[in-house]
N, C-alpha and C positions, 0 to 999 in steps of 0.2 A: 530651380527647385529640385530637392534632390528626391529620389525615391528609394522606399525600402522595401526586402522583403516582407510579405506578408506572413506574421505570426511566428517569430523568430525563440524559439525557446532553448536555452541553456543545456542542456544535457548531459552527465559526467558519459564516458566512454571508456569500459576499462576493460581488457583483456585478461583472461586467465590461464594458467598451467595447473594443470592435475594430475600429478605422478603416482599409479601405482603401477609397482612392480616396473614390468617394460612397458608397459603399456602410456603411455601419452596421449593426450584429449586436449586443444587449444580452440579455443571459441572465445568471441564479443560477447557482451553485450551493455545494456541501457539501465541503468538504475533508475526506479521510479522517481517523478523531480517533486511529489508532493503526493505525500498522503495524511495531510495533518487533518483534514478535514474542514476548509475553510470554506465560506459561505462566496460561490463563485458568479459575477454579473458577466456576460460577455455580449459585445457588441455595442457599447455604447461611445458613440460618434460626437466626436469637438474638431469646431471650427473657430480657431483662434486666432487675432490680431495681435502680434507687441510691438514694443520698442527694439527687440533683438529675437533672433533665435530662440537663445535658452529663455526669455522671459516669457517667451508664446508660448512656448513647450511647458515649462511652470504653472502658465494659464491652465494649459489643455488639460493637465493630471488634476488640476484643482478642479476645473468645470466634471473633472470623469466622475471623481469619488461623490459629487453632489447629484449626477443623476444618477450614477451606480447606486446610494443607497434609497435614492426616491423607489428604485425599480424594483431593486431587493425589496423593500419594505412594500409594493406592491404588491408581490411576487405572495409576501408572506402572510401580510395581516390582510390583505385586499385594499388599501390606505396609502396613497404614497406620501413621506415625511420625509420631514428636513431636518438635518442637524447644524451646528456651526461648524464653520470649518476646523478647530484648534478639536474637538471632539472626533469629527472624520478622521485627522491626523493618526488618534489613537486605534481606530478602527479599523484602519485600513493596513493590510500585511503586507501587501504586493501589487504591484499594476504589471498587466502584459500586456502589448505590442501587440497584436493582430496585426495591423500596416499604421503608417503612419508614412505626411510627406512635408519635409521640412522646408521651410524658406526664409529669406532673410528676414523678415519680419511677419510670418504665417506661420501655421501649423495646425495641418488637418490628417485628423489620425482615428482609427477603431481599435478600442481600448476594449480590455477586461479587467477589470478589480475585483480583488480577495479582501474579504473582510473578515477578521476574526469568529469564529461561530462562536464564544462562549460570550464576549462583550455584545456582539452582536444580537444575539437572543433576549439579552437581560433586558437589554435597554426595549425590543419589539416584546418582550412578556410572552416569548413562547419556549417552547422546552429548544434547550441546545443541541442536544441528542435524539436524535432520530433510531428507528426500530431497525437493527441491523438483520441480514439475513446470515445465515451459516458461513463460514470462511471457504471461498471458493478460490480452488488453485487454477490461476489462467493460463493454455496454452495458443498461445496465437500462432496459426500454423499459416502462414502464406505460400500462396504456388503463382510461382514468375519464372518465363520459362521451361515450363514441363516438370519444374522439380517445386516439389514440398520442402518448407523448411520450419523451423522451428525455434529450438535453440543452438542448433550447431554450427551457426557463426550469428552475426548480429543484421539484420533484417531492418528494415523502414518498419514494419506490419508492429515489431515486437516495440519499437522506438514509440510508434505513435500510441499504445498502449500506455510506454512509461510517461509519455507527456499528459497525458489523461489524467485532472482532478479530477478527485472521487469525492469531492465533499460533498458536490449535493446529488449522491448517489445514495441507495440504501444496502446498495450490494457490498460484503465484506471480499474486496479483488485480494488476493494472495499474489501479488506478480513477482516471479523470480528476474534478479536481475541478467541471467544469460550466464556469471560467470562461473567458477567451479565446476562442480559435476553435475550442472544445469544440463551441460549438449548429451552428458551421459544418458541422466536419465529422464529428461523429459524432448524428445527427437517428434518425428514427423511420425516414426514405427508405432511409438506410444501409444498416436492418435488411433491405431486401429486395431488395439489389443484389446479382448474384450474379458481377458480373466479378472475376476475382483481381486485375490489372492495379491498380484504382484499391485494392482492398483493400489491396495486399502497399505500396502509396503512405502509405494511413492505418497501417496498422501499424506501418511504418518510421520514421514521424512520432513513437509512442509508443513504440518500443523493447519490441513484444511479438511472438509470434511465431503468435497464433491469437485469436480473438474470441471471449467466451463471450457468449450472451443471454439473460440471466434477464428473464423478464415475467409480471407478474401483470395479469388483470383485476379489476375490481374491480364490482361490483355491490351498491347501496345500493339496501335493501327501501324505504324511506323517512328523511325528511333526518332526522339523528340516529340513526338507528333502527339494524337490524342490517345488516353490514356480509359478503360472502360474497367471497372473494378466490380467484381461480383462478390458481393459478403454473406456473410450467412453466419447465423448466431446458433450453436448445438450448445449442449451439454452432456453431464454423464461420459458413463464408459462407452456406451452403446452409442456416443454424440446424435443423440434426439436432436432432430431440427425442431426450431422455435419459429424462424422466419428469415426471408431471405430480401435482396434487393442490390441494386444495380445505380453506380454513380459515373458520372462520364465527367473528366477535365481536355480539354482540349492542347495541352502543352506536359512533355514530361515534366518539366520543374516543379508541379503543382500535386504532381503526386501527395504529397507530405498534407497536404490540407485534404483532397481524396480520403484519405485515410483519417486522419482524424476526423472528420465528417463520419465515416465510418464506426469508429469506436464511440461516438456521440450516439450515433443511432442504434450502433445495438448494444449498450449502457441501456438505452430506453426500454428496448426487447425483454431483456434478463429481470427489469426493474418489474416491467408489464405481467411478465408471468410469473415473476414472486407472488407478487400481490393476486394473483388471480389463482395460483395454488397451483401449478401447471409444474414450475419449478420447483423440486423436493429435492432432500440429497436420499441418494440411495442408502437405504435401511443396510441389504448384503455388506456395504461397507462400512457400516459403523459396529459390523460383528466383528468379535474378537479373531485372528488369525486361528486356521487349525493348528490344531496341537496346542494350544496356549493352555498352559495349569488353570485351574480353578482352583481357587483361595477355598482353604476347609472353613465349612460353616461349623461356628462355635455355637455349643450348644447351649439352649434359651436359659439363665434361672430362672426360675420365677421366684417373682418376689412374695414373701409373705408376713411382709406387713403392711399393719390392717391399715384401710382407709376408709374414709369418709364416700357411701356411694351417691351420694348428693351432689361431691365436690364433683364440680368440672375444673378437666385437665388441662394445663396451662402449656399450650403448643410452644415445642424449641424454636429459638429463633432459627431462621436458614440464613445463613450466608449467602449473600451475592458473589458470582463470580464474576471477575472479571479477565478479558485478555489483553496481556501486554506484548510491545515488541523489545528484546535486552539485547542492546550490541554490548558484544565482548572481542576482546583481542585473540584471535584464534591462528598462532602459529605455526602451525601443525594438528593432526587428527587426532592424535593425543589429548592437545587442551580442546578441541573437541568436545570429545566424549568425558573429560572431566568437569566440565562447563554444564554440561547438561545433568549429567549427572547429581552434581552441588546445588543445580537448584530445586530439580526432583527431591531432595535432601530435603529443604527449607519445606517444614508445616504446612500446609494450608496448598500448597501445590496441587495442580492434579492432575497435570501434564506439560510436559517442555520439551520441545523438537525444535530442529535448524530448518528455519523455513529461506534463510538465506546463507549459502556456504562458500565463504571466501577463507581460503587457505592462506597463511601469512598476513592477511588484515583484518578485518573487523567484519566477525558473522553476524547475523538476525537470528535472533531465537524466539518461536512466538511461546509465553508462558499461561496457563489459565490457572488463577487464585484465587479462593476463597479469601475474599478482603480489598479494599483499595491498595493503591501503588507504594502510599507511603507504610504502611505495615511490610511488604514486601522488602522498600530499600531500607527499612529501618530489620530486618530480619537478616538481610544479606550482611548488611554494614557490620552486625553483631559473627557473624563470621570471618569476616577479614577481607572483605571488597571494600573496595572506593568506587559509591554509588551517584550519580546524576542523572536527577529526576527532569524529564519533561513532560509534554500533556501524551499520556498513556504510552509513552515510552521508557526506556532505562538505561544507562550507557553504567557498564561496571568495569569495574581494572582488578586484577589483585593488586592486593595493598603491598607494597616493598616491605622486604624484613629489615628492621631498622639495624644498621650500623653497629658494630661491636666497637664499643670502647677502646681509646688502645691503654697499653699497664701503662700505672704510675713508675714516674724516673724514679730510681732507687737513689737513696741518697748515702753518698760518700762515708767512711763509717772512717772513724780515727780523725 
C-alpha cells in the first residue's frame, strides 16, 4: 500500500526582476491557486473496495461528492440532501487530496470538494453571494530564525496564504503574489510604519482599502524535530492585535499543514470581528492625499419652472457598483500606466489601480464600475480591446491593427 502526502496542493512559482535605474530587486513568490469563490467541504473521509486501483479511486471521488454535498447542504439549509450523481458531475469544480492511501484494490483517503457557488445556491434556494467586507491588503509577515519576512523572497507563511480558499469567507483578501515591486514595497519595514500618508500611497497601488497582518513565529525544538508556531492576527497601520494562539507538529515536514491550520484560524479571527464591528478600515485613510486639488464646485441654477407642490419626486435610480479583477498584457511600465489610464477613460469607472504587477506578463488590475461586467466588456470592446469575460473577472488584449493590403499588379499596357 502506498502512502501519500497529506494535502498536496499545486502551486504556480514564479520569480521576478524589477529594473529601475541601477537599482535591481529579485524576489519569489506564490500566486493565489483560487479565489473564484467556490462553495468549499473539507474533510470528508471514503473507504473504498474495487476490482483495481483506479476503479476504487473512482469509487472514492464518487462516494466524496455524495457526502460532500449532503454536508454542505447541512452546513447551509440545516437539511442534509441528496442529489444524483450525473447532477453532482455538474456541481462539482474540483476535489483535493488532503491524504489519501492507495492499494491494489483499496482506497482510503480525506477528500475536499468545491462546488460551484452559483449552481450550487440555486438549486439549495439561498442567495449565492454573500456580504463582502472592504477589500483588505494582506501581509503575512513570518519570523524563522530571528529574521522577519515578508515579500522579499518567497516564504511557506505567504505559500500557505495563497493555498487558502476564500470562498466561504466574507473577508475581501487582496493577496499579492510576491512578484514585481511586491519585496519593494510591501517588506517586513512596512509592517511597522505607522505614517497614513505613505500607507493610503501603497494601498491605492493595490486597490484595498485597509491592511490585515497575519504573523506567525515559528520555533524549531531541533532540525526535523518538533515544530511550535505562534500566530497572531493584527490589522491596520498601527497592527491592532485581534487574537493570538499557539500550534505544535511534532515533525518539520508538517510545517506546511501547521500553517495552514493557521490561516484557517485566523480567517475565523478577521471574519469574528467584522461581524462584531471591531474590524473597520481606517477612515485617515480613505482621506484624500495632502495637497490633492479640489474639484471647483459649480454653481447651483435653480430651476424656475413651475411645478406641481403636491407632486412627489420620483427618486434617480443609483447604480450599483461593482468590483472586478482585468488581466491585461503589461510589457513594460509604459503599458502600465496606459492600461490604467484607458480604463479610468471608460464611463461609469470610478477607479482602477494594479493590485497585481508583473512586468513583461500579465498584471491584475482591480476596477470599480457603476454597472455589471458586461456593459464594461461591451464599453472596452467598443474602443479597440479584445475582451473575455469570466465570473467577476476580465482578460483584455489590444486588438491587432489589421493588415494593409498589398497594391494591385499593374497590368502590362501595349
Amino acid at each position: 500500500m502506498t502512502l501519500y502526502q497529506p494535502r498536496r496542493i499545486l502551486a504556480a512559482v514564479a520569480l521576478g526582476v524589477v529594473a529601475t535605474g541601477a537599482v535591481v530587486a529579485q524576489q519569489g513568490g506564490v500566486a493565489a491557486i483560487d479565489s473564484s469563490g467556490s462553495f468549499e467541504v473539507n474533510g470528508v473521509r471514503v473507504d473504498v473496495a474495487g476490482p483495481s486501483a483506479d476503479a476504487a479511486r473512482t469509487a472514492g471521488w464518487r462516494i466524496a461528492q455524495r457526502k460532500g454535498w449532503q454536508m454542505l447542504s447541512q452546513r447551509l439549509t440545516g437539511q442534509a440532501r441528496s442529489l444524483p450523481d450525473g447532477t453532482l458531475d455538474s456541481l462539482v469544480s474540483g476535489i483535493v487530496v488532503e491524504s489519501e492511501q492507495i492499494g491494489p484494490k483499496r482506497y482510503i483517503a480525506r477528500l475536499g470538494v468545491l462546488f460551484n457557488r452559483g449552481r450550487a445556491a440555486s438549486i439549495l434556494g439561498i442567495a449565492g453571494v454573500s456580504e463582502r467586507s472592504p477589500a483588505m491588503l494582506v501581509l503575512p509577515l513570518i519570523w524563522d530564525g530571528g529574521t522577519g519576512t515578508v515579500f522579499e523572497r518567497a516564504t511557506p507563511w505567504q505559500a500557505a496564504w495563497a493555498r487558502f480558499r476564500t470562498g466561504g469567507s466574507v473577508m475581501d483578501y487582496v493577496r499579492p503574489s510576491g512578484t514585481g515591486a511586491d519585496g519593494l514595497l510591501l517588506n517586513a519595514g512596512q509592517v511597522t510604519r505607522r505614517g497614513r500618508g505613505w500607507w493610503r500611497t501603497v494601498l491605492n497601488q493595490y486597490g484595498a482599502s485597509d491592511v490585515l497582518i497575519p504573523q506567525v513565529h515559528l520555533y524549531r525544538q531541533w532540525p526535523g524535530g518538533p515544530v511550535i508556531g505562534t500566530f497572531t492576527a493584527g490589522y491596520g497601520p498601527d497592527n491592532r492585535l485581534l487574537g493570538s494562539f499557539s500550534l505544535r507538529v511534532e515533525q518539520g515536514d508538517a510545517v506546511p499543514a501547521l500553517l495552514d491550520e493557521g490561516v484557517r484560524r485566523i480567517d475565523a479571527m478577521y471574519q469574528q470581528a467584522l461581524q462584531s464591528g471591531t474590524l473597520r478600515p481606517d477612515v485617515v485613510l480613505a482621506a484624500p492625499p495632502p495637497g490633492t486639488p479640489v474639484a471647483p464646485v459649480e454653481e447651483e441654477i435653480t430651476d424656475l419652472t413651475l411645478t406641481d407642490p403636491t407632486a412627489t419626486p420620483t427618486p434617480a435610480p443609483a447604480a450599483e457598483a461593482v468590483t472586478l479583477s482585468i488581466q491585461a498584457d503589461t510589457p513594460n511600465v509604459a503599458a502600465v500606466e496606459s492600461t490604467e489610464a484607458a480604463l479610468r477613460a471608460v464611463p461609469g469607472v470610478r477607479s482602477a489601480a494594479t493590485s497585481s504587477l508583473a512586468l513583461g506578463g500579465v498584471s491584475v488590475l482591480r476596477v470599480t464600475f457603476d454597472g455589471d461586467a458586461a456593459i464594461l466588456a461591451a464599453a472596452l470592446e467598443a474602443r479597440g480591446w479584445q475582451v473575455q469575460q469570466g465570473e467577476g473577472a476580465l482578460r483584455i488584449r489590444r486588438r491587432a491593427a489589421a493588415a494593409t493590403p498589398p497594391p494591385p499588379a499593374s497590368t502590362p499596357q501595349g
